[in-house]
C-alpha positions in Angstrom: 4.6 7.0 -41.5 8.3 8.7 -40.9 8.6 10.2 -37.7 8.0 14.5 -39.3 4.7 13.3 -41.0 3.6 11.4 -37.6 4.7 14.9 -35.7 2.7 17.0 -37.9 -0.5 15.1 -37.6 -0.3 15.3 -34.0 0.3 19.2 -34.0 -3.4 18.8 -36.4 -5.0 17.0 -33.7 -3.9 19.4 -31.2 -4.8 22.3 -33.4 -8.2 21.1 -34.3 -9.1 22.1 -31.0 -8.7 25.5 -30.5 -12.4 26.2 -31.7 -13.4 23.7 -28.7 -14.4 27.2 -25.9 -14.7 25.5 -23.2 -10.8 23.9 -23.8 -8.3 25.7 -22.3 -4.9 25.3 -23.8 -3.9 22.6 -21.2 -7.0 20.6 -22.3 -6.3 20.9 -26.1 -2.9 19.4 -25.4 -4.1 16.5 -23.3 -7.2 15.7 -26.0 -5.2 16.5 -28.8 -2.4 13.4 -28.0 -5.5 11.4 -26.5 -6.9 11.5 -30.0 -4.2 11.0 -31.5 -3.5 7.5 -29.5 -7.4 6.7 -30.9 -6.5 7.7 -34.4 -3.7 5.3 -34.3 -1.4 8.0 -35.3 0.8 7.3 -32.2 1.7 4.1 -30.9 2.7 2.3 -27.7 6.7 3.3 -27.3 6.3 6.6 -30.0 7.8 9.3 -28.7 5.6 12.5 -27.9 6.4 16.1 -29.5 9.7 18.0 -27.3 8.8 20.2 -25.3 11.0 22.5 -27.5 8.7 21.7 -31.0 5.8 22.2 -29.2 6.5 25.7 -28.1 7.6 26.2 -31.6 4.9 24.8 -33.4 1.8 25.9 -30.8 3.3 28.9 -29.1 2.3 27.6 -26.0 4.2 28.4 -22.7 6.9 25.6 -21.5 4.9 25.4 -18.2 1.6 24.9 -19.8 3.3 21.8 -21.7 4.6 20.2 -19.0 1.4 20.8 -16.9 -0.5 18.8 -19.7 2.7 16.2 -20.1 2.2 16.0 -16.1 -1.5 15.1 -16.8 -1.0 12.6 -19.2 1.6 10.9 -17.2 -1.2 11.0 -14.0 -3.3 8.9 -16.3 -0.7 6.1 -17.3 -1.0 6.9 -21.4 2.1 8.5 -21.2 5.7 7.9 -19.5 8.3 10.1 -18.9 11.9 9.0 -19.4 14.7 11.4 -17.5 16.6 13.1 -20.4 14.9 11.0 -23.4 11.5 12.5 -23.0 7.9 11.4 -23.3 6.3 8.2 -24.3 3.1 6.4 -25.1 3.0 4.3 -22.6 -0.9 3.0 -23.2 -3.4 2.6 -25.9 -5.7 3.3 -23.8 -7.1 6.6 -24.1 -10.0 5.9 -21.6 -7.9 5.4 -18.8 -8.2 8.1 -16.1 -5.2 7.0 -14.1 -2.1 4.8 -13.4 -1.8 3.6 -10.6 1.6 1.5 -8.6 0.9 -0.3 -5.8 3.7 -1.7 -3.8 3.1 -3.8 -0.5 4.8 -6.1 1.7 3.7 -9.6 0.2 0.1 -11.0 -0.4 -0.6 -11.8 3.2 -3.9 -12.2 4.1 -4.8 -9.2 5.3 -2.8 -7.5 2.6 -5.0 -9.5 0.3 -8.1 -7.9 2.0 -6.6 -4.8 1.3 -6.4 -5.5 -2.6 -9.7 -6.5 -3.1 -11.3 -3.3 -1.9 -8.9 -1.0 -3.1 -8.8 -2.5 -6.6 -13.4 -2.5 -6.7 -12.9 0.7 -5.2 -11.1 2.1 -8.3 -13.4 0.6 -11.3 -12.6 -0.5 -14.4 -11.1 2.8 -16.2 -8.1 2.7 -13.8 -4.8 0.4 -14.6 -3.3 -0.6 -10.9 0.1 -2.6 -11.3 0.7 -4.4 -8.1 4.5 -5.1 -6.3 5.9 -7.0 -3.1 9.0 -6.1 -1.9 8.4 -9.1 0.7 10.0 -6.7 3.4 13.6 -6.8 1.7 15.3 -3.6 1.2 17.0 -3.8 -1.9 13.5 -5.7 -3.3 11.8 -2.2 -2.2 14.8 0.1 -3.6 14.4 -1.5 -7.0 10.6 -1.3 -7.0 10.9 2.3 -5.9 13.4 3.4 -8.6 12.1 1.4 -11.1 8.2 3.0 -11.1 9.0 6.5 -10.5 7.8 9.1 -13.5 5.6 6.1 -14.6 2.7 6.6 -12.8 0.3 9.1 -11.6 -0.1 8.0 -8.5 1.7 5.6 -5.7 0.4 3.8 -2.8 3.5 2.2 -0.8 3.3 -0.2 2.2 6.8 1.3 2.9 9.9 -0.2 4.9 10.5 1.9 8.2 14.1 2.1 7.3 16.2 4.9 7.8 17.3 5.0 4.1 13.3 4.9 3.1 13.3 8.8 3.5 15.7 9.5 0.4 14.4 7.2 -1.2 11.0 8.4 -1.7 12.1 11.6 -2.7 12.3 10.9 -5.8 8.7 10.6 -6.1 6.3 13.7 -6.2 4.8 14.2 -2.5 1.7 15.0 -3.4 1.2 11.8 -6.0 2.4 9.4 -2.9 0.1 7.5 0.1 1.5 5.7 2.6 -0.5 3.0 3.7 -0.2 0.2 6.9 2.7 2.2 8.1 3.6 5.5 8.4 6.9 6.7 8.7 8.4 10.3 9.7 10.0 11.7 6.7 10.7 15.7 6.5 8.4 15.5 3.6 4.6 16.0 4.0 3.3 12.8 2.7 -0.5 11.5 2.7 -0.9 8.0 4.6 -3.9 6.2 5.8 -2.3 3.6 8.1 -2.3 1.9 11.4 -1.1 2.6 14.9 0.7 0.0 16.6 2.0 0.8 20.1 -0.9 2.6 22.2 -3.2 -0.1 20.5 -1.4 -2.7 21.3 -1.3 -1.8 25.1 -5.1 -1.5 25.0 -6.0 -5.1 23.8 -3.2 -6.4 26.3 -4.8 -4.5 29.2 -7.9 -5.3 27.9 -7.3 -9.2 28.2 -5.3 -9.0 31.3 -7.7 -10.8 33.2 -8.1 -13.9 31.1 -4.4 -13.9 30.7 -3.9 -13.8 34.0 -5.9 -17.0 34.0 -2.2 -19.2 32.8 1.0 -19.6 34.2 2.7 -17.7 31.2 2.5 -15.7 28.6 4.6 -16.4 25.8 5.4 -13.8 22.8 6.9 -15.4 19.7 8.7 -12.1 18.1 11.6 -12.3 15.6 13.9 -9.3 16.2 15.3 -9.4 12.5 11.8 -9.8 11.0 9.8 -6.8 9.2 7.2 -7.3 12.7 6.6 -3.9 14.2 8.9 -2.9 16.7 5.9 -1.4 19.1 4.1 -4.3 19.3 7.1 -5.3 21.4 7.6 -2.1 23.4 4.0 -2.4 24.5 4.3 -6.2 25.5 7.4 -5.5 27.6 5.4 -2.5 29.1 2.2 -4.5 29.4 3.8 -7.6 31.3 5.8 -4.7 33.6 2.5 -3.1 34.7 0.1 -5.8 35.1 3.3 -8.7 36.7 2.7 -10.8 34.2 5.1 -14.3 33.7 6.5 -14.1 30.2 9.1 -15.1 28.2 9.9 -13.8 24.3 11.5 -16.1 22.2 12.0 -16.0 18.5 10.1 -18.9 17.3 7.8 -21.8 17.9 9.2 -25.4 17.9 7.0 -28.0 16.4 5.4 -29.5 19.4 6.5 -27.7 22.0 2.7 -26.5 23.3 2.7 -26.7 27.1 -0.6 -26.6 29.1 -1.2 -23.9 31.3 0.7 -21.4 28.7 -1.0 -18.3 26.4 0.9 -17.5 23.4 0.6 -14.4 21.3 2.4 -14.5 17.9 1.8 -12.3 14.7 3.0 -15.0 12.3 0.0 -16.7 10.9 1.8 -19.7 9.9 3.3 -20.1 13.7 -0.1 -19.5 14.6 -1.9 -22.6 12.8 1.2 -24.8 13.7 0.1 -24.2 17.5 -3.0 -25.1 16.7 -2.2 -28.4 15.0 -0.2 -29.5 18.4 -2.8 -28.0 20.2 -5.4 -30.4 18.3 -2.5 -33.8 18.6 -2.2 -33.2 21.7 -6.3 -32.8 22.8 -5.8 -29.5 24.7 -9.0 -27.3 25.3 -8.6 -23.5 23.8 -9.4 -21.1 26.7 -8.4 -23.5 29.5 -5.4 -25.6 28.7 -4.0 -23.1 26.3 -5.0 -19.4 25.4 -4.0 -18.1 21.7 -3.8 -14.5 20.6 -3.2 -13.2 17.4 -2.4 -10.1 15.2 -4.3 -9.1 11.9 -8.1 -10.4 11.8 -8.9 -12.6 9.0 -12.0 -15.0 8.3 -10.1 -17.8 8.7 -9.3 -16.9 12.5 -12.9 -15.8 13.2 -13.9 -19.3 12.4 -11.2 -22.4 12.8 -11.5 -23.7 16.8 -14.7 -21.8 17.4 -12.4 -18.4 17.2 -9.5 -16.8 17.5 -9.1 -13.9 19.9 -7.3 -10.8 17.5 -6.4 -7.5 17.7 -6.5 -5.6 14.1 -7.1 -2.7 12.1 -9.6 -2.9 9.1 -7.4 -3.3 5.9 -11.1 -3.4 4.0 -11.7 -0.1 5.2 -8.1 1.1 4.8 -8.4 -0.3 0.8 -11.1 1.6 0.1 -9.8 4.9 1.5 -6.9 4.3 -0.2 -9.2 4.1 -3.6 -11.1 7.1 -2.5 -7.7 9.2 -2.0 -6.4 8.3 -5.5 -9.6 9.4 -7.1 -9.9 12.8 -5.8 -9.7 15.0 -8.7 -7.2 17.1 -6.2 -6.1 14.2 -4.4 -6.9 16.5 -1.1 -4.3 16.1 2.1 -5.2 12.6 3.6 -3.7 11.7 7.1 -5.9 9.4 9.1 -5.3 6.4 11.7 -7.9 3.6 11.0 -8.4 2.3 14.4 -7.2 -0.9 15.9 -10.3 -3.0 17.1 -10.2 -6.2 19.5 -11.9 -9.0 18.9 -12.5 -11.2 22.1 -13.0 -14.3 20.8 -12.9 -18.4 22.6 -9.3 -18.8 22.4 -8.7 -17.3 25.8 
């Protein structure tokens, strides 16, 4: 089928709704391509009507086009190309929406996250998932690379300063910051985590046991993605309650030391203190205290338990999924709350 004869058949599918009442113009548009896509009359990669025919050919308003263009990009059938036009992006018609998730790496607790904000989505939703692993020009890429494809973003994003223009070239109200928020002159949705009064809490609320040891030692890379907070509150925390410490930027392969308590946020560091601590016989919670950062099932049950502080990513995912199916996709800005788990490594 030459490109005029595929045009005119989707003008007849659009047309064949205008006896539908309860259609408004915007609809007829939007069900009109959709059945088209089902009728096989457009495919994946064909090219949509201009903007410029269809005012021509419908006598419909330029904004009431690109409302229903808008709509169709929301759902992921369609793509929008700057200066080319629009695409069929999807053969499937059933989708409601098109979503790009982009996070840090598959940690974990980022993985926790996943799980309930895919179920919490269903089955009619395509998500398409990336990692910019904490690198900048990973997350520029990723950035530049998904925006006018989707109908919805959910960005673990960098706090960089250059992470404010950059997201600008996303619609505001399409965009939900999640783990961290950032302060950007836009009014962006997040559902994230707090880091530096919550942080102070579970220190000052395990001052007492960690007074117990001679030190307290914080394993903290300066040039890592960690969260800058988490350090202001440990420097703050070991200032208020005279605590020993010492930060340094990482743990040396056997170089546990009774008598010690070491906090760290790298998992990995975390389970190589626990080998030594195994070699070497020590007791958790009297030769050596552990505390870590982001709960998992894995820390809740290897040597008896791990003391943690954490937000819930489960209940952050399925937020997250709640936000993008909001038929208005209604202001969001909400904390989830850090909790402390007191466990026997102290």
């Amino acid at each position: 089928m030459n490109s005029a004869n595929k045009m005119k058949k989707v003008f007849q599918e659009i047309i064949k709704l205008e006896f539908v009442n309860t259609f408004s113009k915007n609809d007829r548009i939007v069900n009109g391509i959709l059945n088209a896509i089902d009728e096989n009359i457009l495919k994946k990669n064909d090219p949509l009507p201009s903007v410029n025919s269809m005012i021509k050919e419908l006598g419909f308003a330029r904004q009431t086009i690109a409302s229903a263009y808008q709509e169709l990009v929301h759902k992921g059938v369609v793509e929008s190309k700057n200066r080319v036009g629009y695409f069929v992006a999807s053969k499937n018609s059933n989708q409601t929406i098109k979503v790009a998730l982009v996070l840090y790496a598959f940690d974990t607790f980022q993985e926790t996250f996943y799980e309930n904000f895919r179920k919490g989505l269903g089955e009619n939703v395509q998500l398409d998932i990336y990692f910019h692993h904490y690198n900048w020009g990973s997350f520029k890429s990723i950035v530049e690379d998904v925006s006018g494809k989707y109908g919805m973003y959910v960005i673990a994003s960098i706090p960089d300063p250059r992470t404010k223009q950059l997201l600008k070239s996303l619609p505001t109200n399409r965009v939900l910051l999640v783990d961290r928020y950032i302060e950007t002159e836009e009014d962006y949705n997040y559902i994230a985590q707090e880091f530096k009064e919550s942080s102070y809490r579970a220190f000052e609320a395990l001052a007492d046991k960690i007074k117990k040891y001679d030190q307290l030692v914080f394993y903290f890379r300066q040039s890592s993605a960690d969260p800058q907070d988490i350090l202001s509150s440990f420097n703050e925390f070991v200032n208020d309650f005279q605590i020993d410490s010492v930060i340094e930027e990482s743990y040396k392969k056997g170089g546990l030391e009774k008598g010690k308590v070491y906090f760290t946020i790298n998992n990995l560091e975390l389970f190589s203190m626990l080998k030594d601590a195994k070699l070497k016989g020590f007791e958790l919670g009297k030769d050596v205290g552990f505390i870590s950062h982001n709960d998992d099932i894995v820390k809740e049950i290897i040597f008896d338990g791990i003391t943690t502080f954490s937000t819930d990513f489960a209940e952050m995912g399925k937020e997250a999924a709640t936000w993008v199916l909001s038929e208005k996709a209604e202001k969001v800005k909400k904390i989830i709350p850090t909790v402390l788990i007191d466990r026997n490594s102290l």
